[in-house]
TIMAR-431585 format. One record per residue (C-alpha): y, z, x; residue number from 1. Coordinates in pm, 1 decimal. Layout:
BEGIN
yy:Y | zz:Z | xx:X | nr:NUM
...
END
This chain:
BEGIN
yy:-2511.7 | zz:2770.8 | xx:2135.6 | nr:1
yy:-2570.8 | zz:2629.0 | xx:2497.2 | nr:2
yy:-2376.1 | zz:2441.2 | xx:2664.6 | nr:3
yy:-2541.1 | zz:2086.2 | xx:2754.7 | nr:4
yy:-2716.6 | zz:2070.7 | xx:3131.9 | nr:5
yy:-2485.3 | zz:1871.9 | xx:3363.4 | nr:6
yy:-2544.7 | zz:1497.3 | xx:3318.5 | nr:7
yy:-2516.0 | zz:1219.3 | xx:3544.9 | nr:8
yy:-2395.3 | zz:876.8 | xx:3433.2 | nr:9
yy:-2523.3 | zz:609.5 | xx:3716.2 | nr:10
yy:-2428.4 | zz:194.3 | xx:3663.5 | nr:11
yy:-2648.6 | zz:-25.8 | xx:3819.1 | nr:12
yy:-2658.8 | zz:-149.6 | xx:4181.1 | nr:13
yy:-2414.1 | zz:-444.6 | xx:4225.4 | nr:14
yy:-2599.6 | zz:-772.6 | xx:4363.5 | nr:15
yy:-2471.1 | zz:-906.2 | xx:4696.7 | nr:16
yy:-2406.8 | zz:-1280.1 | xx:4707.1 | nr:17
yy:-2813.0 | zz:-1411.4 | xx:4789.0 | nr:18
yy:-2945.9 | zz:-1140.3 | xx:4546.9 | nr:19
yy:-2959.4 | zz:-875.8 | xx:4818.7 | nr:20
yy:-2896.8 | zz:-557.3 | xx:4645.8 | nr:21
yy:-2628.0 | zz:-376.4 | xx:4828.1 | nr:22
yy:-2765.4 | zz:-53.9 | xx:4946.6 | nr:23
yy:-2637.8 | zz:267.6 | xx:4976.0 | nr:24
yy:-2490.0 | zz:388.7 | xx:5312.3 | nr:25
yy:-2538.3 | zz:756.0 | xx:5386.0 | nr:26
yy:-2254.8 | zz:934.9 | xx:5537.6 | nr:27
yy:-2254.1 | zz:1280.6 | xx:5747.9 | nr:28
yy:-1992.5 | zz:1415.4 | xx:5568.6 | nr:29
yy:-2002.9 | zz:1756.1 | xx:5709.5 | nr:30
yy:-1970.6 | zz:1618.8 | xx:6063.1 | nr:31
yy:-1693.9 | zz:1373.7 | xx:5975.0 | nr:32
yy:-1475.5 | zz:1742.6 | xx:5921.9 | nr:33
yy:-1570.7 | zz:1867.8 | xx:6164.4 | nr:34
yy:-1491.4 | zz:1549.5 | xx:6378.9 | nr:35
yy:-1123.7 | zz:1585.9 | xx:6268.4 | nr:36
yy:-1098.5 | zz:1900.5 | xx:6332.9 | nr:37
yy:-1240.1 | zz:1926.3 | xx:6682.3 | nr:38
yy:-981.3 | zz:1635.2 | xx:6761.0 | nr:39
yy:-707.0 | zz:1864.6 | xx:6690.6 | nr:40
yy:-466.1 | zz:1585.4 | xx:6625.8 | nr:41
yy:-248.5 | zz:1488.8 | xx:6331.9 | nr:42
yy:-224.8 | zz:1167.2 | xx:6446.0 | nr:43
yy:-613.9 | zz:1202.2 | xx:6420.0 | nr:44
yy:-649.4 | zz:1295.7 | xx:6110.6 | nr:45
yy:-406.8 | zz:1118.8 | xx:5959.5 | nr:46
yy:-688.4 | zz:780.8 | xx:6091.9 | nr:47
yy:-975.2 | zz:956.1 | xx:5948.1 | nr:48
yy:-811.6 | zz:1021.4 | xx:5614.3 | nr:49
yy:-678.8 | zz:685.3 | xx:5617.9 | nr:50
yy:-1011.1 | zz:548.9 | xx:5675.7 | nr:51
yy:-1183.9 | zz:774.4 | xx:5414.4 | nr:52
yy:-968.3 | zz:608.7 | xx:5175.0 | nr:53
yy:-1005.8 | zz:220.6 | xx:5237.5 | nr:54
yy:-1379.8 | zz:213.7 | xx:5312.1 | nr:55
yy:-1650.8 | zz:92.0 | xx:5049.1 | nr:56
yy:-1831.2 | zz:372.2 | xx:5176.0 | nr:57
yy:-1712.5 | zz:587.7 | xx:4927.5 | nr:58
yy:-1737.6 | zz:370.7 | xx:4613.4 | nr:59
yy:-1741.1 | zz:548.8 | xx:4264.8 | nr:60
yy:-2138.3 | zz:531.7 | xx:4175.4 | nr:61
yy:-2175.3 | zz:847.2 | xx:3918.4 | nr:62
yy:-2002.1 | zz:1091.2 | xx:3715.9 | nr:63
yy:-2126.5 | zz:1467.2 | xx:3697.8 | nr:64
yy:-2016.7 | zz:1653.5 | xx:3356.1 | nr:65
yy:-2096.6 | zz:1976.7 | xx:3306.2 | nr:66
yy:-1926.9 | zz:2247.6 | xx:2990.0 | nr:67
yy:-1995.8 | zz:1991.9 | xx:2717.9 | nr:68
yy:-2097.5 | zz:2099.8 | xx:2368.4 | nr:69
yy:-1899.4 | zz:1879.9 | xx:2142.2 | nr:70
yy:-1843.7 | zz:1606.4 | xx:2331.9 | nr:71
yy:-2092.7 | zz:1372.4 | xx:2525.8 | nr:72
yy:-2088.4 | zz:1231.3 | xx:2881.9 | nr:73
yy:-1992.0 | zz:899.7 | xx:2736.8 | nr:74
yy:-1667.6 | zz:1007.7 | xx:2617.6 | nr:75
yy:-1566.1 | zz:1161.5 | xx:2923.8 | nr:76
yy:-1645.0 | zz:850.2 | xx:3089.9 | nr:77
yy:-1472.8 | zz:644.0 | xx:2887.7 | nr:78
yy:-1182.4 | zz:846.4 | xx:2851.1 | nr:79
yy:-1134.2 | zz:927.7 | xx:3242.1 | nr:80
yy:-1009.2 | zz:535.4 | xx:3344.9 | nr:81
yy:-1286.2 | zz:574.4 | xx:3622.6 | nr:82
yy:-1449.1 | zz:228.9 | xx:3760.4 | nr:83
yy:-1747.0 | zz:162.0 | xx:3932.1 | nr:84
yy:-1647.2 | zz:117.2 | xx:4302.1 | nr:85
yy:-1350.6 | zz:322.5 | xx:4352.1 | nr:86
yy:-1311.4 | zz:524.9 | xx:4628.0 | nr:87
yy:-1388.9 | zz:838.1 | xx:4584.3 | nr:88
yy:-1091.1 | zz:940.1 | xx:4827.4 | nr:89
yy:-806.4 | zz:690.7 | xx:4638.0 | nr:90
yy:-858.6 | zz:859.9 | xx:4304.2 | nr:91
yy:-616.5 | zz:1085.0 | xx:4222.7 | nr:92
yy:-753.7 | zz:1381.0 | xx:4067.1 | nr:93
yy:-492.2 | zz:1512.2 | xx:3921.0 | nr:94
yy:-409.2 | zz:1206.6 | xx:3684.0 | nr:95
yy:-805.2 | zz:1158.9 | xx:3573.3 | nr:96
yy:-756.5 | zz:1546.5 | xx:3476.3 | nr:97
yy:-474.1 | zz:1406.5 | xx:3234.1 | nr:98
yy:-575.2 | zz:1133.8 | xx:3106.3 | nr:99
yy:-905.6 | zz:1391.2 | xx:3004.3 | nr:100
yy:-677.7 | zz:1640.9 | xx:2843.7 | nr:101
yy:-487.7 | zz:1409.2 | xx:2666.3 | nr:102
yy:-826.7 | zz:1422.9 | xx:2397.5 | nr:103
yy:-749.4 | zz:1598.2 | xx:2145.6 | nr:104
yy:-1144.2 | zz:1826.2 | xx:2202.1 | nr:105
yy:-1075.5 | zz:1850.9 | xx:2538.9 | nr:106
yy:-878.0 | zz:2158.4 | xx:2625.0 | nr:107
yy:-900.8 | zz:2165.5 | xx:3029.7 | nr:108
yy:-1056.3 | zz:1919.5 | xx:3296.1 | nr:109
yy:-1130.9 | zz:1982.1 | xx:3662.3 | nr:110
yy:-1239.3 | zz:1707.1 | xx:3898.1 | nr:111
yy:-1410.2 | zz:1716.4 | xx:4213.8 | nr:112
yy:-1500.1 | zz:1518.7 | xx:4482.3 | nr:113
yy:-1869.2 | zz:1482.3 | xx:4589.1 | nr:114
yy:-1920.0 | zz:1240.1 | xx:4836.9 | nr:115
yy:-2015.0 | zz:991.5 | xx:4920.6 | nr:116
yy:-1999.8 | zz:819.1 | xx:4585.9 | nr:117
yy:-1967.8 | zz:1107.4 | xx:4297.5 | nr:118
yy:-1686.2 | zz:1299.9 | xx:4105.4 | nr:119
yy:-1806.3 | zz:1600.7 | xx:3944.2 | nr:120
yy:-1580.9 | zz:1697.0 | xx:3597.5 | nr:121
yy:-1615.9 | zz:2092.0 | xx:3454.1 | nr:122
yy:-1457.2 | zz:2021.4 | xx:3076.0 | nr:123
yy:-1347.7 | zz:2306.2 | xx:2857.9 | nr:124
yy:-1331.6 | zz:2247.0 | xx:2541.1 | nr:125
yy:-1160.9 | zz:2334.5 | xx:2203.6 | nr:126
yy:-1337.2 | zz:2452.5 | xx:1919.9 | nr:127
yy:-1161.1 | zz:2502.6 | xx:1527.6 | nr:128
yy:-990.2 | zz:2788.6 | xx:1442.7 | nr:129
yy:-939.3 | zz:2729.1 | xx:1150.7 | nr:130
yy:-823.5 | zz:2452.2 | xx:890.1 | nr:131
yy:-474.8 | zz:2385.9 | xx:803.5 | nr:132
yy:-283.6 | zz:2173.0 | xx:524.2 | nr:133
yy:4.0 | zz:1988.5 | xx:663.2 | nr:134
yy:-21.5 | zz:1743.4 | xx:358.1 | nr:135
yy:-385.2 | zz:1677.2 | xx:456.0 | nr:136
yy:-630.9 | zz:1920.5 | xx:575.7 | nr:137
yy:-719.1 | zz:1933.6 | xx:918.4 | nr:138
yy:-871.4 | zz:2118.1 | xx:1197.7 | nr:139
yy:-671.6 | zz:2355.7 | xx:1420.1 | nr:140
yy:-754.2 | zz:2550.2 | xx:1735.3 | nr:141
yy:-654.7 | zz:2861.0 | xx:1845.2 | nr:142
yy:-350.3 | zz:2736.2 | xx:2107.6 | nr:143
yy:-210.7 | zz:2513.7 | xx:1769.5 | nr:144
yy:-355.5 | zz:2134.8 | xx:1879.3 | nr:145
yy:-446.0 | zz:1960.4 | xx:1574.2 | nr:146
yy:-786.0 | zz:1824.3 | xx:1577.2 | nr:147
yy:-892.7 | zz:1583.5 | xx:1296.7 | nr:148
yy:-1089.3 | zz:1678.1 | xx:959.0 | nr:149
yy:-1400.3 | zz:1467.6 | xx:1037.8 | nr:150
yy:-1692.2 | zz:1623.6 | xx:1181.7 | nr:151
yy:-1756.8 | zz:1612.7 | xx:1565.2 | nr:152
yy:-2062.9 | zz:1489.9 | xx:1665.3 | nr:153
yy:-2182.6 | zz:1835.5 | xx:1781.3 | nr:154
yy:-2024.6 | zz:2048.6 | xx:1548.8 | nr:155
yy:-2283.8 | zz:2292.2 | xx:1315.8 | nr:156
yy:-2242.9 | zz:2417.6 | xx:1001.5 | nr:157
yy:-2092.3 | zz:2724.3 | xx:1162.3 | nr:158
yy:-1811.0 | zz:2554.5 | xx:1314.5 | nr:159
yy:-1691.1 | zz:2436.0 | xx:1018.0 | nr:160
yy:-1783.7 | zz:2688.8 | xx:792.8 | nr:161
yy:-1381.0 | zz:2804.7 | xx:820.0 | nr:162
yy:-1105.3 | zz:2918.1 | xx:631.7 | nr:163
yy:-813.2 | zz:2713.1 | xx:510.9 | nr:164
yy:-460.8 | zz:2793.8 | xx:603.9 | nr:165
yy:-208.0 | zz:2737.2 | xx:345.6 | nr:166
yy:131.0 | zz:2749.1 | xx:207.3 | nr:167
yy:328.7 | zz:2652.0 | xx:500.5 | nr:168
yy:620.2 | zz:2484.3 | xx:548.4 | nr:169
yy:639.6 | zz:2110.0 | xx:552.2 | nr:170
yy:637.3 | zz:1965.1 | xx:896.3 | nr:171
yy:722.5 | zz:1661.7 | xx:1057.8 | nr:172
yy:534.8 | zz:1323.7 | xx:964.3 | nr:173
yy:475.6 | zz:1253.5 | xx:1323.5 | nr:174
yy:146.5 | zz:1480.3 | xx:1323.3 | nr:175
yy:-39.8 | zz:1374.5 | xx:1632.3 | nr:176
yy:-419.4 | zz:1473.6 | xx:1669.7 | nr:177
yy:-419.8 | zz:1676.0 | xx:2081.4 | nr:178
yy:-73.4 | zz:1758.2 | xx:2000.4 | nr:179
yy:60.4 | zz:2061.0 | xx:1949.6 | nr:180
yy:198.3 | zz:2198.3 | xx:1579.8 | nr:181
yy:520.2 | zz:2326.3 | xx:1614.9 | nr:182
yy:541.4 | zz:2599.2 | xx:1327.0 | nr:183
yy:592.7 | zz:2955.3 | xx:1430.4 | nr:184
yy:468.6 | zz:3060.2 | xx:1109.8 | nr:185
yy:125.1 | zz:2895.3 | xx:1171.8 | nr:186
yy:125.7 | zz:3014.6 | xx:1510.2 | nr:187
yy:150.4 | zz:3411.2 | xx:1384.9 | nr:188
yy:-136.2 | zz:3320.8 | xx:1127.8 | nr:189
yy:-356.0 | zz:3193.6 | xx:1373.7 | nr:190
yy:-258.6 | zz:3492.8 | xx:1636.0 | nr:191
yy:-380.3 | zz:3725.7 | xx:1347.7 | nr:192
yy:-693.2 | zz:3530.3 | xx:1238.6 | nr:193
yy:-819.8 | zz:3533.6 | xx:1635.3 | nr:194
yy:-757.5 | zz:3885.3 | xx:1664.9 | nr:195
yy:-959.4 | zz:3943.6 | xx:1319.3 | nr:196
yy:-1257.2 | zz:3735.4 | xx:1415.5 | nr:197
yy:-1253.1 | zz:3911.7 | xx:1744.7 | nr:198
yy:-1230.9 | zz:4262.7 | xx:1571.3 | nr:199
yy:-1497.8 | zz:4222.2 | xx:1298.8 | nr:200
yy:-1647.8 | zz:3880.4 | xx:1283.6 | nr:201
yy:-1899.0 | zz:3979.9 | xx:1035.7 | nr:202
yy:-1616.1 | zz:4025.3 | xx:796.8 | nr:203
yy:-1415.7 | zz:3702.6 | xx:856.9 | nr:204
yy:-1699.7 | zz:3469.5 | xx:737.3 | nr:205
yy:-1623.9 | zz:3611.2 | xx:376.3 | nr:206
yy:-1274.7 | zz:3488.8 | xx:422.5 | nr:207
yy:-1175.4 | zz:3163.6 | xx:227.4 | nr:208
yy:-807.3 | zz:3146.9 | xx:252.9 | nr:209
yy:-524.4 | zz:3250.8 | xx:466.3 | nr:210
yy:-163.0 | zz:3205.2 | xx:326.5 | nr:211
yy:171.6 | zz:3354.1 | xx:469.2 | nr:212
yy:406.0 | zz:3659.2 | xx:286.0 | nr:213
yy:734.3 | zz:3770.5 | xx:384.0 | nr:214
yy:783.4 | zz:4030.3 | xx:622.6 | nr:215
yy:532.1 | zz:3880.7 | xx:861.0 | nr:216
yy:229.7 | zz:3958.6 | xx:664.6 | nr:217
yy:-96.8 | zz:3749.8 | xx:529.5 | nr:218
yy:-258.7 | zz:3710.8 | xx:235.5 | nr:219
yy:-624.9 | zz:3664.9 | xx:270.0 | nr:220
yy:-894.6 | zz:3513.5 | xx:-22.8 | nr:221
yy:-1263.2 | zz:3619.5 | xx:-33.9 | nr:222
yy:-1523.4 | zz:3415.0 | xx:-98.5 | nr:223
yy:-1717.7 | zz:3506.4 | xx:-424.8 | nr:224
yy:-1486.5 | zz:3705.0 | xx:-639.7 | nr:225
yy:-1134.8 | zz:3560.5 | xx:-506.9 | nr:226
yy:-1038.7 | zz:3944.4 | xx:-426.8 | nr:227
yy:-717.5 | zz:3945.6 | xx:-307.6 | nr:228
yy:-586.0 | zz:4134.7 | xx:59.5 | nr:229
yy:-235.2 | zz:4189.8 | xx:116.6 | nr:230
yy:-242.2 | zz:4271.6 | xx:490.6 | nr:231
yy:57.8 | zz:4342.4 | xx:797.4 | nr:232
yy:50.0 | zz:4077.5 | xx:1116.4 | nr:233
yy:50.4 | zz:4387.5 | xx:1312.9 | nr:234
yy:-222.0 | zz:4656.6 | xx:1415.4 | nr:235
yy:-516.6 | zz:4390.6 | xx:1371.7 | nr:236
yy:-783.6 | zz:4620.7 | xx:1428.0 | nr:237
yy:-752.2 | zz:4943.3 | xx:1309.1 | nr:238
yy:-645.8 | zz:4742.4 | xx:951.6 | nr:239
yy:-975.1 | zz:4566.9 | xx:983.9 | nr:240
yy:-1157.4 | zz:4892.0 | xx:1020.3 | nr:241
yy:-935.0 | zz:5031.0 | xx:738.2 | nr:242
yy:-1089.6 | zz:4742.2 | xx:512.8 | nr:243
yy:-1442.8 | zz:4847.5 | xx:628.8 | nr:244
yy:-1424.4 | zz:5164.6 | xx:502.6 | nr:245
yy:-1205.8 | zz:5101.0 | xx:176.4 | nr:246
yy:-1419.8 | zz:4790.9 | xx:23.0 | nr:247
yy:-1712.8 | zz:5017.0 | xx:-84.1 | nr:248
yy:-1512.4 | zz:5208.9 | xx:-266.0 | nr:249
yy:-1279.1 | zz:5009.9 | xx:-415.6 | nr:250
yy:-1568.2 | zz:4774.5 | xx:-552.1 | nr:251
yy:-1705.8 | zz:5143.4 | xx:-715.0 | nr:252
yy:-1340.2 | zz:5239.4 | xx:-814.1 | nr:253
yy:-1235.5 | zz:4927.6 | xx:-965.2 | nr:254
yy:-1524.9 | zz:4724.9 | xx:-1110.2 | nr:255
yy:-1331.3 | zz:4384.6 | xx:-1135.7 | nr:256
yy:-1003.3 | zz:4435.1 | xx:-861.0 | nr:257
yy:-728.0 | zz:4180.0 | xx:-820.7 | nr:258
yy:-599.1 | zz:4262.5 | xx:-509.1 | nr:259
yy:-591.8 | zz:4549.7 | xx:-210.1 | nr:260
yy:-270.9 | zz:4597.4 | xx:-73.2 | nr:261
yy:-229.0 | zz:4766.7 | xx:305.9 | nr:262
yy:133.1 | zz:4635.1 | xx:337.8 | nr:263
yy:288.7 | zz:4979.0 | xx:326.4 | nr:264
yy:223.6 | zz:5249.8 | xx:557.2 | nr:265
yy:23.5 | zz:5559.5 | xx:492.0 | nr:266
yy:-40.0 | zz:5343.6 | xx:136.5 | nr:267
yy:-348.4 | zz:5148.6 | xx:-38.8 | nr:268
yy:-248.3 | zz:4977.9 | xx:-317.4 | nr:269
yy:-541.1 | zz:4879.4 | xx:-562.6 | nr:270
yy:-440.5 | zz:4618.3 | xx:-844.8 | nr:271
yy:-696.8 | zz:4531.6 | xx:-1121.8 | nr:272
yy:-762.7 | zz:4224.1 | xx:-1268.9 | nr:273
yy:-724.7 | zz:4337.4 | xx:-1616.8 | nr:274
yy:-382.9 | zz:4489.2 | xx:-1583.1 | nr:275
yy:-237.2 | zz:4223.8 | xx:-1445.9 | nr:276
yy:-56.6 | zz:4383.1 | xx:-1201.2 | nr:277
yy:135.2 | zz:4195.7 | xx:-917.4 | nr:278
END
């Protein structure tokens, strides 16, 4: 899906005491640099700097947001503490980018200065993973921030068309959505499930379930028939190409299997329904 065009989000002109609108002063910025550094002097700079900081020249007018699919301009806005009127050159950048990543969607910010009156923000943002239940269900992205269970306003079908993982450990009450989930468990099982989507995508949409098994392994549920497959955390691809080629003929094989086990080296292990094998 495409990202969203870069938007602009303008307030109106303030009105000057006698209902003057208060216009817009254009300033050279290029030959204000330059200006310092032809001067050649600290002492110089330091002025300009200071002056490029306690003017109204430079007065916050308009945001510029680009890399936003889930989110909207309106959240960023909100979200970055920004006011109309602020200089440009007093913000500091590196605390708007913070108070950005501290949503829970937003994974990385980067603000710029555009003068005279702009700051342009590049957002990256996170997507689900998976789902996860920690007592609820939940969303999860790939670096292990919890994101919540109700749909984004631009989320598709697709992005939540995901598997749940389950049987973990219980965790801590103090779940936070944007914070991280400290499990190492869950953070093996969602190593493995990025490398398998990566591998053969086509695949992973018949995927229903993940769970943990001893000896850092997964167990995975299909769609459909519930089949069973017993896999290692380890060699993600070749495994998944393994499966490829083994499903057609296990499904001729074994008319109704339970499970396919790839757990052992060198070894497929077919169990059928029926027999009750575990």
């Amino acid at each position: 899906m495409k990202q969203k065009k870069a938007k602009s989000y303008k307030q109106p002109l303030t009105v000057a005491p006698g209902g003057a609108e208060t216009k817009r002063v254009l300033v050279h910025w290029p030959m204000i640099v330059a200006l310092v550094l032809a001067m050649g002097s600290a002492l110089a700079a330091y002025q300009v700097v200071n002056f490029l900081g306690q003017g109204d020249l430079f007065g916050l007018r308009a945001l510029e947001v680009g890399g936003l699919r889930l989110l909207d301009g309106d959240d960023v806005l909100a979200a970055s503490g920004l006011e109309v009127g602020t200089n440009i050159f007093a913000v500091d950048l590196e605390q708007v980018e913070q108070r950005l990543e501290n949503v829970c969607w937003i994974e990385r910010a980067m603000v710029m200065r555009k003068p005279p009156d702009r700051l342009a923000v590049e957002i990256v943002e996170r997507q689900r993973l998976a789902w996860v239940e920690l007592g609820a269900t939940y969303g999860i992205a790939r670096d292990g921030v919890l994101l919540p269970k109700d749909q984004a306003p631009g989320e598709s079908f697709a992005d939540l068309n995901l598997p749940v993982i389950s049987g973990l450990a219980a965790v801590s009450d103090t779940l936070q959505f944007g914070a991280t989930v400290s499990d190492s468990t869950l953070v093996g099982l969602l190593g493995w499930w990025d490398e398998a989507t990566a591998a053969d995508a086509e695949f992973c949409l018949n995927v229903s379930r993940l769970e943990p098994l001893p000896g850092a392994c997964v167990r995975l549920q299909m769609v459909g028939d519930g089949l069973e497959i017993r896999l290692p955390l380890d060699s993600v691809e070749r495994n998944m190409r393994t499966l490829r080629r083994l499903m057609p003929r296990v499904y001729r094989d074994y008319p109704d299997p339970a499970y396919i086990d790839l757990r052992y080296t060198g070894q497929v292990v077919v169990g059928r329904k029926e027999a009750g094998v575990e």
